[in-house]
ROKOL-891861 format. One record per residue (C-alpha): residue number from 1; residue in one letter; chain; x, y, z. Coordinates in steps of 0.25 Angstrom, whole numbers, plus 5000, padded with zeros to 4 digits. Layout:
! residues N
n res chain c1 c2 c3
NUM a A X Y Z
...
//
This chain:
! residues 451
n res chain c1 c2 c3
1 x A 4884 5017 4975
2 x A 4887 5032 4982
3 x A 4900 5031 4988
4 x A 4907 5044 4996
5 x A 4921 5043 5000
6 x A 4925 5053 5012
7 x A 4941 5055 5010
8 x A 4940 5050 4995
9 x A 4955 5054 4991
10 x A 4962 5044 4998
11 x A 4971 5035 4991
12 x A 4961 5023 4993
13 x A 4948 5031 4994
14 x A 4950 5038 4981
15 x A 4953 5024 4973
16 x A 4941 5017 4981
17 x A 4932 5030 4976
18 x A 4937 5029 4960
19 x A 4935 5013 4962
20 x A 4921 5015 4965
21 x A 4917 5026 4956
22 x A 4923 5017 4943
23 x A 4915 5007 4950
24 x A 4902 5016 4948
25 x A 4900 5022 4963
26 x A 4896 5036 4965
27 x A 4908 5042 4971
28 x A 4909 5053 4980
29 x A 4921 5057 4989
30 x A 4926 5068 4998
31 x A 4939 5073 5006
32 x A 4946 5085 5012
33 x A 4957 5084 5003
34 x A 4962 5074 4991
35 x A 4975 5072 4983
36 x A 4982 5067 4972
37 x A 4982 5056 4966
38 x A 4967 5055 4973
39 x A 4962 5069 4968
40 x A 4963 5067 4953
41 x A 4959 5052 4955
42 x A 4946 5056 4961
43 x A 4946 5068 4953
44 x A 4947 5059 4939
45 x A 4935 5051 4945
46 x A 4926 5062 4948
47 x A 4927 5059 4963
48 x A 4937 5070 4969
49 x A 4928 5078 4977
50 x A 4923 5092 4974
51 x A 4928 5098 4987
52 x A 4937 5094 4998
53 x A 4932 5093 5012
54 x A 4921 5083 5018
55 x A 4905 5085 5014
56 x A 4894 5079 5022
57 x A 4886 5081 5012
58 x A 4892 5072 5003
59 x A 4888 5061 5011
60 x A 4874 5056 5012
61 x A 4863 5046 5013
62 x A 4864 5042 4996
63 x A 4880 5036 4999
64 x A 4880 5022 4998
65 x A 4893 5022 5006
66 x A 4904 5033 5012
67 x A 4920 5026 5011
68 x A 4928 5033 5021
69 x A 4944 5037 5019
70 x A 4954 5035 5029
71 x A 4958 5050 5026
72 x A 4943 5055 5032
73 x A 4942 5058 5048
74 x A 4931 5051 5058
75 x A 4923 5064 5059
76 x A 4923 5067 5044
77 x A 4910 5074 5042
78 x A 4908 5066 5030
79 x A 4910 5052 5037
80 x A 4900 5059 5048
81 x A 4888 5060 5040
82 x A 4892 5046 5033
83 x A 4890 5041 5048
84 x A 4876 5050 5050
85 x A 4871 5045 5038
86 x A 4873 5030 5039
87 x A 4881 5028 5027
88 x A 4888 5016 5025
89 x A 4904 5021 5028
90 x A 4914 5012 5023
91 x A 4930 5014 5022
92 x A 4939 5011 5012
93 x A 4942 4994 5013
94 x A 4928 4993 5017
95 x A 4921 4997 5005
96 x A 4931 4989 4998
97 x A 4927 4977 5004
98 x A 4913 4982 5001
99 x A 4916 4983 4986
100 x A 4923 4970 4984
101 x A 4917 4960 4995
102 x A 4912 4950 4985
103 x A 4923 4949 4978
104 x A 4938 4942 4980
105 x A 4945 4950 4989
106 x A 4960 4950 4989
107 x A 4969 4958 4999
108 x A 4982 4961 5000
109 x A 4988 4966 5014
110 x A 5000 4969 5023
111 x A 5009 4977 5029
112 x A 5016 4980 5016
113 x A 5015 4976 5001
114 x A 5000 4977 5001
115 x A 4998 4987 4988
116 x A 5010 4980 4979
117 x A 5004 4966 4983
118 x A 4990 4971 4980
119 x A 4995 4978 4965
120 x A 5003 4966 4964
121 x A 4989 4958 4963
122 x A 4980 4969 4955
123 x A 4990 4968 4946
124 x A 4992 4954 4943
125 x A 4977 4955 4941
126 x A 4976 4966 4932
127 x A 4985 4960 4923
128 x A 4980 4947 4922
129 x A 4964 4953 4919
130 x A 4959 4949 4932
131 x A 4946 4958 4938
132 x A 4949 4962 4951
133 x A 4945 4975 4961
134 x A 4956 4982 4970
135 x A 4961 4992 4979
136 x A 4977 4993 4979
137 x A 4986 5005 4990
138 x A 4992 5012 4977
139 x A 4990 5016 4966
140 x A 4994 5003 4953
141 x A 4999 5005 4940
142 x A 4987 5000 4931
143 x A 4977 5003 4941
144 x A 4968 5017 4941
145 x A 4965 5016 4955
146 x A 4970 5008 4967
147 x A 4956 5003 4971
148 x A 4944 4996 4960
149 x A 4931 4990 4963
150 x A 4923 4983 4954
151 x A 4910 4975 4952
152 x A 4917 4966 4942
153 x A 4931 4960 4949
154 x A 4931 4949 4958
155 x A 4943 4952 4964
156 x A 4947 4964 4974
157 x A 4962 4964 4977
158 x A 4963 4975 4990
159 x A 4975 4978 4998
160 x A 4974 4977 5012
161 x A 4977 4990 5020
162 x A 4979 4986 5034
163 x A 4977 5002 5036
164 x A 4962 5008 5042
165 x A 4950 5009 5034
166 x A 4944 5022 5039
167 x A 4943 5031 5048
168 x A 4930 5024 5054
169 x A 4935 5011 5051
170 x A 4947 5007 5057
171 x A 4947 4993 5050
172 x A 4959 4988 5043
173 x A 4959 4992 5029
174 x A 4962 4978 5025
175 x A 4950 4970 5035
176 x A 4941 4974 5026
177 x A 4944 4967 5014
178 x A 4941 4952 5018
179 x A 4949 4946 5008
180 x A 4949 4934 5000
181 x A 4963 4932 4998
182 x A 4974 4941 5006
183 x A 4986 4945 5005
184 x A 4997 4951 5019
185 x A 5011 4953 5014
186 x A 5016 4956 5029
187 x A 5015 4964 5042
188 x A 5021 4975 5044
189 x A 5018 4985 5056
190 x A 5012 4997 5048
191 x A 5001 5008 5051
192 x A 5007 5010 5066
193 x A 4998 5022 5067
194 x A 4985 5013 5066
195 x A 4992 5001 5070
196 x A 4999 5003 5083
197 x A 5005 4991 5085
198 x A 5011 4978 5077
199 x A 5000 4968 5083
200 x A 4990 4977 5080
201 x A 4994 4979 5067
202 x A 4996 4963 5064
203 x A 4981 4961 5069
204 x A 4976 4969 5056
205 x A 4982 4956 5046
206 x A 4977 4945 5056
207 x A 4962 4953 5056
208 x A 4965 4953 5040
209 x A 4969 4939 5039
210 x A 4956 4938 5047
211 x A 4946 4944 5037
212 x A 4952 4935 5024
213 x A 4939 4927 5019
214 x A 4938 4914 5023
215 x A 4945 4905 5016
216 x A 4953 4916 5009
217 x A 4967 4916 5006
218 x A 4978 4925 5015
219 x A 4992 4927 5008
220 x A 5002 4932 5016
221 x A 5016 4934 5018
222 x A 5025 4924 5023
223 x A 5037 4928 5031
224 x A 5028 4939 5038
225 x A 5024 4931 5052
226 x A 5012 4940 5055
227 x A 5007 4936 5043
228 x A 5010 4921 5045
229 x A 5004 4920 5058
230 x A 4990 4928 5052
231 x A 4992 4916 5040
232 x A 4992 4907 5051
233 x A 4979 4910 5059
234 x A 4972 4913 5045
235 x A 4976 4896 5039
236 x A 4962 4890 5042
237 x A 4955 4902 5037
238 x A 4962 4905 5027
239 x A 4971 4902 5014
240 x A 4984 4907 5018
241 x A 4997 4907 5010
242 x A 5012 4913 5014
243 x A 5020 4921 5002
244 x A 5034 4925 5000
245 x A 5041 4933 4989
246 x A 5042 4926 4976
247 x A 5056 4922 4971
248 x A 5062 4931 4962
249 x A 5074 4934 4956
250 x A 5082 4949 4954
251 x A 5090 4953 4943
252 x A 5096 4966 4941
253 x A 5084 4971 4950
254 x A 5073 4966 4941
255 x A 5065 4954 4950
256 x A 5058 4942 4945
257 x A 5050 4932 4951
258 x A 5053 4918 4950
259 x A 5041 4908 4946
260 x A 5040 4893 4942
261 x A 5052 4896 4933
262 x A 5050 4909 4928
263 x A 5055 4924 4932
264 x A 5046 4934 4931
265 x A 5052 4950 4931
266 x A 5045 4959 4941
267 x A 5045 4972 4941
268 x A 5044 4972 4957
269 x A 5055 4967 4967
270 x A 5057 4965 4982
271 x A 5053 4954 4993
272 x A 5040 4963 4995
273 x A 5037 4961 4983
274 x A 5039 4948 4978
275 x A 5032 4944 4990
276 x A 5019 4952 4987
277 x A 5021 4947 4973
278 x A 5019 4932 4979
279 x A 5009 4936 4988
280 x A 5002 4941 4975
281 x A 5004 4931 4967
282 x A 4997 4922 4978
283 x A 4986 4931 4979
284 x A 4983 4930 4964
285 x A 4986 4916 4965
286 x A 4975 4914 4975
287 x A 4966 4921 4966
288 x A 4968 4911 4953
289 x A 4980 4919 4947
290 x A 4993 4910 4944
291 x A 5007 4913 4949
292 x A 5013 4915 4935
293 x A 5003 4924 4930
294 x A 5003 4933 4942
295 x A 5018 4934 4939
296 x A 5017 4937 4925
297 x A 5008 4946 4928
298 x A 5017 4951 4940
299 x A 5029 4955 4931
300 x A 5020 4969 4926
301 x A 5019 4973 4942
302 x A 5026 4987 4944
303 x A 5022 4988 4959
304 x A 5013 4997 4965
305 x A 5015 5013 4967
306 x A 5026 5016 4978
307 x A 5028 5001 4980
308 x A 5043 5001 4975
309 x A 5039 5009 4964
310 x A 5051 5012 4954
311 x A 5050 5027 4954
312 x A 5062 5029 4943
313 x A 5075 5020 4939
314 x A 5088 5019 4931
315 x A 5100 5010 4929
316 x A 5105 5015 4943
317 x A 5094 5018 4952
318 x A 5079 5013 4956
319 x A 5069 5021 4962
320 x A 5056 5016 4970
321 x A 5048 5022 4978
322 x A 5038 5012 4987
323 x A 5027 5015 4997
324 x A 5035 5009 5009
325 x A 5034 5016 5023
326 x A 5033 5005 5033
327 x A 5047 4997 5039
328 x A 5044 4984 5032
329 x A 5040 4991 5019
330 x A 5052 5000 5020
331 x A 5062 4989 5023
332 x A 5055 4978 5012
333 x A 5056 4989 4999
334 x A 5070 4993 5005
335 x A 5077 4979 5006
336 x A 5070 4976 4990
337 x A 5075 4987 4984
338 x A 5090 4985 4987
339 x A 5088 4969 4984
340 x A 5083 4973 4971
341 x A 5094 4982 4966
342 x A 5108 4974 4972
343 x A 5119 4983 4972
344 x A 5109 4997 4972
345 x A 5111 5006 4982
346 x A 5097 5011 4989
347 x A 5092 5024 4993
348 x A 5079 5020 5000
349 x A 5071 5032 5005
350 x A 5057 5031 5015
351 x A 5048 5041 5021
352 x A 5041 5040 5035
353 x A 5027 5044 5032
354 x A 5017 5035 5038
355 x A 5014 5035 5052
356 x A 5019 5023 5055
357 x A 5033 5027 5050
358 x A 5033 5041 5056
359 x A 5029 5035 5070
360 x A 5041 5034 5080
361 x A 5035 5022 5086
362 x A 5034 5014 5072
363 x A 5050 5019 5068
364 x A 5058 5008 5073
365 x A 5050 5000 5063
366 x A 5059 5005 5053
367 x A 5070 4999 5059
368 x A 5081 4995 5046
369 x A 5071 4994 5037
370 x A 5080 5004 5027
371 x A 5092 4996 5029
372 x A 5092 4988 5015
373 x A 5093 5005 5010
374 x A 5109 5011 5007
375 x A 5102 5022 5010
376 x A 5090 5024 5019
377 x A 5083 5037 5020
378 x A 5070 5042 5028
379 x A 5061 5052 5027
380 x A 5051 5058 5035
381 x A 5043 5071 5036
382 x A 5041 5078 5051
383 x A 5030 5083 5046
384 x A 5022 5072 5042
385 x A 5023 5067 5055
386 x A 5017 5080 5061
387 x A 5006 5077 5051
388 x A 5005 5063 5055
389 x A 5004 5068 5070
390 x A 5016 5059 5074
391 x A 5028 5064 5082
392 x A 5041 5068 5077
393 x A 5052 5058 5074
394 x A 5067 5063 5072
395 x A 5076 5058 5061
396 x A 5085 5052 5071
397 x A 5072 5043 5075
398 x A 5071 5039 5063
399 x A 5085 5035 5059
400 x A 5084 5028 5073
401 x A 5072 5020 5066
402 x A 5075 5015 5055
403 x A 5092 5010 5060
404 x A 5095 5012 5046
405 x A 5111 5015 5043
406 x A 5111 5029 5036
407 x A 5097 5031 5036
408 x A 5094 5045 5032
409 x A 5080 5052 5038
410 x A 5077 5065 5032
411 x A 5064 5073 5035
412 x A 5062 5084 5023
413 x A 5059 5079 5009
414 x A 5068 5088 5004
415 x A 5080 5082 5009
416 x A 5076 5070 5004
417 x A 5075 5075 4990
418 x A 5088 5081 4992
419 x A 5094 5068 4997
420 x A 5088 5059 4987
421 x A 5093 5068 4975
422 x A 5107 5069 4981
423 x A 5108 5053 4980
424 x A 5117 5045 4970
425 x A 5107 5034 4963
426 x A 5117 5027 4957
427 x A 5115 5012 4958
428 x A 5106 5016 4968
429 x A 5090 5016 4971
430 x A 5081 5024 4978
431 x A 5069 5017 4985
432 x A 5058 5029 4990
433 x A 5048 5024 5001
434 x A 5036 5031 5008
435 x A 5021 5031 5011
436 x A 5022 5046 5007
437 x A 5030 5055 4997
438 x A 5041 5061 5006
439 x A 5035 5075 5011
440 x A 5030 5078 4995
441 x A 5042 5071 4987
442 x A 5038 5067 4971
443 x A 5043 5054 4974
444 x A 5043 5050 4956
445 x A 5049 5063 4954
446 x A 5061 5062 4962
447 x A 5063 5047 4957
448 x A 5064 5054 4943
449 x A 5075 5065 4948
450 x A 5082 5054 4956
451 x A 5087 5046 4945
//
């Protein structure tokens, strides 16, 4: 198979690209511009293209298929020719759906908690030898890539981006998958930008629910009422069962999950996560893998990159970094990191970088979400907001937002490194969230210098 990939260095793109190159395809890619990690990735692979820019000649009759990145425009000259010549034109999820559609097909999806739900899964498989194909939203420990396809494995474990496909396909990433057993962890307005309103963005998860196989399973999240009434409609299609958070207990901040009897120590903790544990757990459960072994299995689980990832400890002090950037993400990782640590004190620090949380309209959505901090601080850059082509918002509007008691906002990553060095961490944790890296900030670096 001749597969060409116009915007190839993409996060998800560059992984899809090595996944089918170890899988045997000829691989071509091109792009006006590619970072790191992706450059040596597809450099290492033989795939990093010779020369920047878009080639029309790289695309002819002899491609058995063109995927299309999110990154590339409408009028890409590349994607013209595609269209003149008839080539078949696929996005991202769709081709994935062409790879694995005669196999079992598990996806995980949601508002929140989709790529720790998802890691959760891939590795209670890994570790109990089971074959399985994947495509996962970071970048696992144990894993060389965050997507694999293969002849060989029955299984393909997707997470469900509710987010578009292409710029040609404005299908919900996650409509694509048709799964066999699913998984939604809540809902959550998100993606404001592409989803202007709260009903539109619910009827993404119903048209989801929609697509399970017949007869399929859907796992979903009980005390979310969307999800509820979605689980309702779905009952005569559809296997459908309700999870919580699994009991646990917490020691001297270490968790363990509590099961017919017997503790078993996680290296996790938090509401969120003991419930995406569960929802786990029944997902392997549905695929023939018993509640104890999942656990056992369970107890070697770090988490996922930037999903409460400890950046640096000692005796006094906890720092974690997690990818958290919309209000219900924000508030769920605040709230567990001071239940976990009693008696800590808590720095928690976010940045404004998507659209959504930089647009004045999607604000107030933030509303105390901070509020389990001892200290709250927010940053934002003006100028990524030019970049973005949102209007300005003031400090003041911001502060007004969030109705957080001494909520700091600061706009330079200067002052931020300032400030964060200035602070006592004595019997005190710092939790760091963002989408981004605060205008340029070495986020692992400053975890080292802190503490």
């Amino acid at each position: 198979m001749k597969i060409h990939f116009i915007a190839i260095g993409g996060s998800a793109m560059h992984n899809l690209a090595i996944a089918l190159h170890k899988k045997g395809f000829e691989v071509t890619g091109s792009d006006d511009e590619v970072f790191e990690p992706s450059k040596s990735r597809l450099q290492e692979y033989g795939l990093l293209p010779r020369q920047m820019g878009w080639h029309e000649d790289a695309i002819n009759e002899q491609l058995d298929a063109v995927i299309l990145g999110m990154h590339a425009r409408k009028d890409n000259p590349e994607l013209l020719r595609a269209q003149e010549l008839g080539l078949k034109i696929y996005s991202y999820p769709e081709y994935l759906y062409e790879q694995t559609k005669d196999k079992q097909r598990i996806v995980i999806g949601g508002s929140h908690g989709k790529t720790s739900t998802t890691a959760m899964v891939m590795h209670v498989l890994k570790t109990l030898g089971k074959d399985f194909d994947y495509m996962v939203g970071a970048q696992l420990e144990g894993f060389d890539t965050m997507v694999k396809l293969t002849e060989a494995a029955p299984v393909a474990i997707f997470e469900g981006d509710e987010y578009l496909s292409s710029p040609i396909d404005l299908t919900p990433k996650f409509h694509w998958y048709k799964p066999h057993i699913a998984m939604l962890t809540g809902v959550a307005w998100d993606h404001m930008n592409v989803f202007p309103t709260w009903d539109n963005y619910v009827s993404q998860f119903t048209r989801f629910a929609d697509s399970i196989e017949k007869q399929g399973t859907l796992i979903y999240y009980a005390d979310d009422e969307v999800l509820k009434a979605i689980a309702n409609t779905q009952k005569q299609r559809l296997e459908v069962h309700p999870y919580g958070a699994l009991e646990r207990e917490t020691i001297a901040g270490k968790t363990s999950v509590l099961w017919e009897g017997q503790a078993y120590p996680m290296q996790v903790f938090g509401d969120h996560n003991l419930e995406n544990m569960n929802g786990a757990r029944m997902i392997c459960e549905a695929m023939g893998i018993n509640s104890k072994d999942f656990l056992c299995a369970m107890q070697s689980f770090k988490g996922a990159a930037k999903r409460l990832q400890l950046l640096n400890e000692n005796k006094e002090s906890h720092i974690y970094l997690d990818f958290a950037h919309s209000p219900s993400k924000l508030q769920a990782t605040t709230k567990a990191v001071k239940k976990q640590f009693e008696g800590h004190n808590l720095i928690a620090v976010m940045e404004l970088h998507t659209f959504s949380s930089l647009n004045k309209d999607f604000l107030p959505q933030y509303r105390h979400t901070m509020n389990a901090a001892d200290q709250a601080v927010v940053f934002y850059n003006p100028d990524v907001l030019t970049h973005k082509r949102l209007p300005s918002i003031s400090t003041e509007e911001v502060r007004t937002a969030f109705d957080c008691e001494g909520l700091m906002v600061l706009t330079e990553s200067a002052a931020l490194l300032d400030w964060l060095k200035q602070q006592d961490y004595t019997n005190t944790n710092l939790l760091i969230m963002t989408s981004g890296n605060f205008s340029g900030l070495d986020l692992k670096a400053l975890a080292q210098e802190l503490i």
